[in-house]
N, C-alpha and C positions, 0 to 999 in steps of 0.2 A: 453272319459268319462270312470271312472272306472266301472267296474260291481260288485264290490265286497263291504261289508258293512261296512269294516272296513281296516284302514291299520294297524293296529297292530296283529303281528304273535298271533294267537289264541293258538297254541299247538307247542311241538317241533315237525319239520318238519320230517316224514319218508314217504319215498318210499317205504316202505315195506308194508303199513295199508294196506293191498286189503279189507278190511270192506268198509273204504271210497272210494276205486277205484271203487269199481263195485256194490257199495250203487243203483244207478238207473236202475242195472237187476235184472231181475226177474229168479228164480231159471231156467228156463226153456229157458231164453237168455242164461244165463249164459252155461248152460252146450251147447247152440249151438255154442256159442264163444270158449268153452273149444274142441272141435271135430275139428272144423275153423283151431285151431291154433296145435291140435295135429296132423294133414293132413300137413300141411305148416309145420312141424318139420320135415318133411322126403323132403328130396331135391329131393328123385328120385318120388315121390309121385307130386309135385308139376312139374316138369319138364312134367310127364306123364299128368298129369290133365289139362295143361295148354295146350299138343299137341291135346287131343280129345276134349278140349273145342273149340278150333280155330275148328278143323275139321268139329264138329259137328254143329257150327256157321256159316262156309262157306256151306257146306248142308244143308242148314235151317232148322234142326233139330228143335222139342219143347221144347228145355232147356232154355228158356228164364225166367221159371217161377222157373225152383231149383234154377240158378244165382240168380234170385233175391230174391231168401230166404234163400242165404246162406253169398257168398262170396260178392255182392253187398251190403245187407244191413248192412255186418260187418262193411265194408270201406267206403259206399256214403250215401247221407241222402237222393238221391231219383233221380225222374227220371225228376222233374222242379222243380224251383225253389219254388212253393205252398207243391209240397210233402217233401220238407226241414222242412215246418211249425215244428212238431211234434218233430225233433231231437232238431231243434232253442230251443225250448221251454224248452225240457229235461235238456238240456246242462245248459240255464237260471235257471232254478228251484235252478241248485250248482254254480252258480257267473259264467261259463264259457260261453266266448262268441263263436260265428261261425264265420269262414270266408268263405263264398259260393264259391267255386272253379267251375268253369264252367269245367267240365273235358273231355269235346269232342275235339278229335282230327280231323278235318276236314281236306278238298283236300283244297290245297294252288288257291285258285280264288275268284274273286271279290266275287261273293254270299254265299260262305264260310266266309270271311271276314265282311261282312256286317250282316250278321246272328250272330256271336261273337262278334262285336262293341254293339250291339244292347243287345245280352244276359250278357255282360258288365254294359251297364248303366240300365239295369236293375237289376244285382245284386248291384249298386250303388245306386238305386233308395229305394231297398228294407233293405240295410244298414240305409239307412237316418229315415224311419218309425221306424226300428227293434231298440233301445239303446240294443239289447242283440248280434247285429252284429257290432263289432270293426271296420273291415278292408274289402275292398273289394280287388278284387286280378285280377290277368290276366299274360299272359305270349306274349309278343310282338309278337312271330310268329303266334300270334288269331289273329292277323291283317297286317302281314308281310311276304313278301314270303322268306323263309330259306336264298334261294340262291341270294336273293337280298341285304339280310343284311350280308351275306359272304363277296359279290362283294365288299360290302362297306368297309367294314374292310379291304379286302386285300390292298385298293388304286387303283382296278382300274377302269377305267373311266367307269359310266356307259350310255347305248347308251340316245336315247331322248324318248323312250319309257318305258325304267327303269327310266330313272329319272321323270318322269309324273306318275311310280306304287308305287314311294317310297313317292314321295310328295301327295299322295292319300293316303296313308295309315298312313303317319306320321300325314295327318289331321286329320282321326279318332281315330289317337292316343292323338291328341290334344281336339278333343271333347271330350271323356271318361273323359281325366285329368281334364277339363273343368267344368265338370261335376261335379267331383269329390270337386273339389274345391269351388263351388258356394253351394251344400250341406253341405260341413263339412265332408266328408266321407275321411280317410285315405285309400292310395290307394298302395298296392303292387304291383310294378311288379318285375315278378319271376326272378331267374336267369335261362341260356340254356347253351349250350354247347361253348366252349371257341371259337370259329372257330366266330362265332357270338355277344359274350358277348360284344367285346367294342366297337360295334355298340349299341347296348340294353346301355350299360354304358352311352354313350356319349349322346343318346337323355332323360335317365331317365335324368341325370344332368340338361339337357334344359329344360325340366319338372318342376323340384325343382327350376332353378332358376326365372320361371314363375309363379309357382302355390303357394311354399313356405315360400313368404313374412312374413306370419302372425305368420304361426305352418305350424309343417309338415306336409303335405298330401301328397305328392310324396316319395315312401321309394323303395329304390334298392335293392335288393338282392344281399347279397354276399359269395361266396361258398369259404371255408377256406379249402377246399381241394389243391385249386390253390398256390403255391409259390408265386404268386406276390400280393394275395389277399390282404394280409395285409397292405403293402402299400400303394396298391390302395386305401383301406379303408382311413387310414392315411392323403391320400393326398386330399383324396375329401374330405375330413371333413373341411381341411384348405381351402379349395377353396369357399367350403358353408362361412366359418367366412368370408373370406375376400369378400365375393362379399354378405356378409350379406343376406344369407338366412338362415331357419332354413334346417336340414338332419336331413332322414329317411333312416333308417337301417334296413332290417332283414337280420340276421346273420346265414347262414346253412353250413351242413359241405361237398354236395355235391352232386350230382343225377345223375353224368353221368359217374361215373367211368369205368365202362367197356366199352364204348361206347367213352370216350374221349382217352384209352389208346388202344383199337382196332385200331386207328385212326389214332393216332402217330406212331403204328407198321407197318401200311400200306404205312403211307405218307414218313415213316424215319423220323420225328423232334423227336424232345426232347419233353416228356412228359411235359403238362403245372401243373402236380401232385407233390404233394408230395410222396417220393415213402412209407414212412411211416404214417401209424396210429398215433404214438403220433406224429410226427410234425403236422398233421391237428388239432389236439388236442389241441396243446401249442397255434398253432395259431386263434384256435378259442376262447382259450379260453383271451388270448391275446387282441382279436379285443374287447371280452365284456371289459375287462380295458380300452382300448382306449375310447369305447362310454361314460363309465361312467367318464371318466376325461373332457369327452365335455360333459354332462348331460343339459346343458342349452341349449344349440345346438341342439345337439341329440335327437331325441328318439330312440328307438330300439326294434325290435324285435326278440329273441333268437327262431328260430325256429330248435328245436332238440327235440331228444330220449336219449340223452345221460342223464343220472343221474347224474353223475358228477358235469356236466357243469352248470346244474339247480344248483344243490346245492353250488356251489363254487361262484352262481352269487346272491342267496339268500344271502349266509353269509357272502359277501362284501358289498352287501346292507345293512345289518344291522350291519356291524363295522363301515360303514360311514352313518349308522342312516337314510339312503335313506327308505322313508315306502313305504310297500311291495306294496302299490296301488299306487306307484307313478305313474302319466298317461305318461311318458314318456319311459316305460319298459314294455315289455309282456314276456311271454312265449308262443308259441304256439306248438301243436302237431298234426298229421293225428286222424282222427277220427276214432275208433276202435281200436287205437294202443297207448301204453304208457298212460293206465286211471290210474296207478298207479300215474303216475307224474302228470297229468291236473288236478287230482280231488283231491290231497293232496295238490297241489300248492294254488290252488283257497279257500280249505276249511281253510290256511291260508293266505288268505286277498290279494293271488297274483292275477295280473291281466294276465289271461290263454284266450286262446281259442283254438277250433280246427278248420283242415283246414274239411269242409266239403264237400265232390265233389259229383258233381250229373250233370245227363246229362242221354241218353236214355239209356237203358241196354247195347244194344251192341255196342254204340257208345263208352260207357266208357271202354270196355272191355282192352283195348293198357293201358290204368291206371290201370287198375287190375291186368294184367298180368305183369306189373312193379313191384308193389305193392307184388307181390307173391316173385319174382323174385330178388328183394332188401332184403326183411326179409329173407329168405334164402343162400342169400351172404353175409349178412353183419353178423359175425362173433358171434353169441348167441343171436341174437336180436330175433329169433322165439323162442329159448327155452326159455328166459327170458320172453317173455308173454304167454306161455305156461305154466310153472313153476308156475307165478303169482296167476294161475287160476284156477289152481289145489290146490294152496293153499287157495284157496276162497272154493271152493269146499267141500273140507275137514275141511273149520272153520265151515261151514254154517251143514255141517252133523255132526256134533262132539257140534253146538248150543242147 
């Protein structure tokens, strides 16, 4: 269902209006988001912050309550799913919708697992009441042990007590989907790291070609950073036609790059990366052509920061007259990050949401400390929301 009132572009599209980006803070957010992002502009600032944050976490220090008036409530909407209420509603008030990201990283065992299936179908539960929540989400190791779905990938055998943890876990991954399907709720599962992926690949497929019959509610994630991603894309698309189901797509450009090329230099293979920026680029942006020449097939969802790629995917919609609400197209973005792009998207007639992650304060903290850690490596992306908000700053004192 769209969230948005209309599908005809209201205004020419820019990324630049920070009026409508940051329309829903209040001058006194605002300048805490502009401090947020001018600390994460300095690498050695962020590198320091993030060493005496763990220290002072592991000594159970009382910093649980600056985290959570600073760098928490920039990035999660809270600490359960009831304290999201408020962001849900904000995000609503401007057409954009939430994806409830369960953001806790737990120890790989049964009561781990069954605690994440369970905070699963209830952010699937809370989708189905909410029309201002699109998509629920999850990532297969919430329910999978790492080293199980490695084994599985590599081919080899596993014993009778792996194969009794994998068919245990593959059933709750069957319930969730289950779930998911008998509400109506579209369901992401994320992409991880490649050592893993075509194990996550191979049972998302089994998913879609179970749950999918109707419309899509099973959508895979696919990271265009990979060399082979686009193919792969390619080919499952034709697998969906021929075995007659509908695919789901989200389309990202990648989350584990330091960690997938640490990996290759340790083990000696070949990188499964591109070694360059713009080939991730061509081919992500590549993969958007691919979904929209299956449009009837497909849906898709573009989850990215890049402005570019928004923009290049708006103005092929509208030379091939596809309206900007069509419910088979999202954009999505992290919450805190990139309101230039979600809030101009949405205030013309796209269907946007963000991903919203919430879990205990220091449970989430391994997501924050990504979250720090990413905007800092990834190449002007802290100064370009930093820049953004400075330029809010100085509209709103020169009002």
């Amino acid at each position: 269902m769209s969230l948005n009132p209309s599908s005809k572009q209201l205004k020419k599209l820019s990324f630049e209006d920070t009026q409508i980006a940051f329309a829903s803070k209040t001058d006194f957010k605002l300048m805490k988001s502009y401090w947020i992002f001018a600390i994460m502009n300095q690498n050695w600032l962020v590198k320091l912050g993030t060493f005496f944050i763990k220290l002072f976490l592991f000594l159970h220090f009382p910093i649980k309550k600056l985290i959570k008036s600073t760098v928490f409530e920039q990035f999660c909407g809270g600490e359960s799913i009831e304290d999201c209420d408020l962001t849900i509603q904000s995000l609503g008030k401007v057409h954009i919708g939430t994806i409830l990201d369960y953001s806790v990283e737990g120890e790989e065992n049964e009561k781990s697992f069954l605690k994440t299936k369970n905070e699963i179908l209830k952010t699937i539960v809370k989708a189905k009441e909410d029309p201002q929540i699109p998509f629920a989400v999850f990532k297969l190791t919430g329910l999978f042990q790492s080293e199980l779905l490695e084994k599985h990938q590599s081919g080899q055998e596993l014993d009778e007590e792996e194969v009794e943890s994998f068919a245990h876990s593959k059933a709750y991954l069957i319930e969730v989907c289950q779930q998911a399907h008998d509400l109506g709720v579209k369901l992401f599962i994320d992409a991880e790291e490649s050592w893993i992926q075509n194990t996550i690949d191979a049972l998302a497929y089994e998913m879609m070609a179970m749950f999918n019959a109707q419309e899509a509610i099973i959508f895979n994630t696919f990271q265009m950073y990979r060399v082979d991603m686009l193919d792969n894309l390619r080919q499952a698309i034709e697998v969906a036609e021929k075995a007659n189901y509908f695919f789901g797509a989200k389309l990202v450009r990648g989350a584990y790059l330091e960690k997938e090329r640490q990996r290759a230099h340790e083990d000696e293979y070949s990188e499964p990366l591109h070694k360059h920026k713009e080939d991730t680029d061509r081919d992500f942006n590549a993969a958007i052509d691919v979904c929209l020449a299956h449009l009837g097939q497909v849906s898709f969802c573009v989850g990215t920061h890049n402005e570019l790629s928004c923009m290049q995917l708006c103005d092929k919609m509208e030379a091939q007259e596809i309206p900007t609400n069509h419910s088979h197209i999202y954009f999505a973005q992290l919450l805190g990050m990139s309101d230039n792009i979600s809030y101009n998207l949405a205030a013309n007639g796209y269907n946007v949401a963000k991903y919203v992650p919430y879990g205990p304060v220091a449970a989430v903290m391994p997501y924050l400390f990504r979250r720090a850690e990413e905007n800092s490596s990834i190449a002007g992306q802290t100064s370009r929301e930093f820049g953004l908000l400075q330029k809010e700053v100085n509209r709103r004192k020169q009002a």
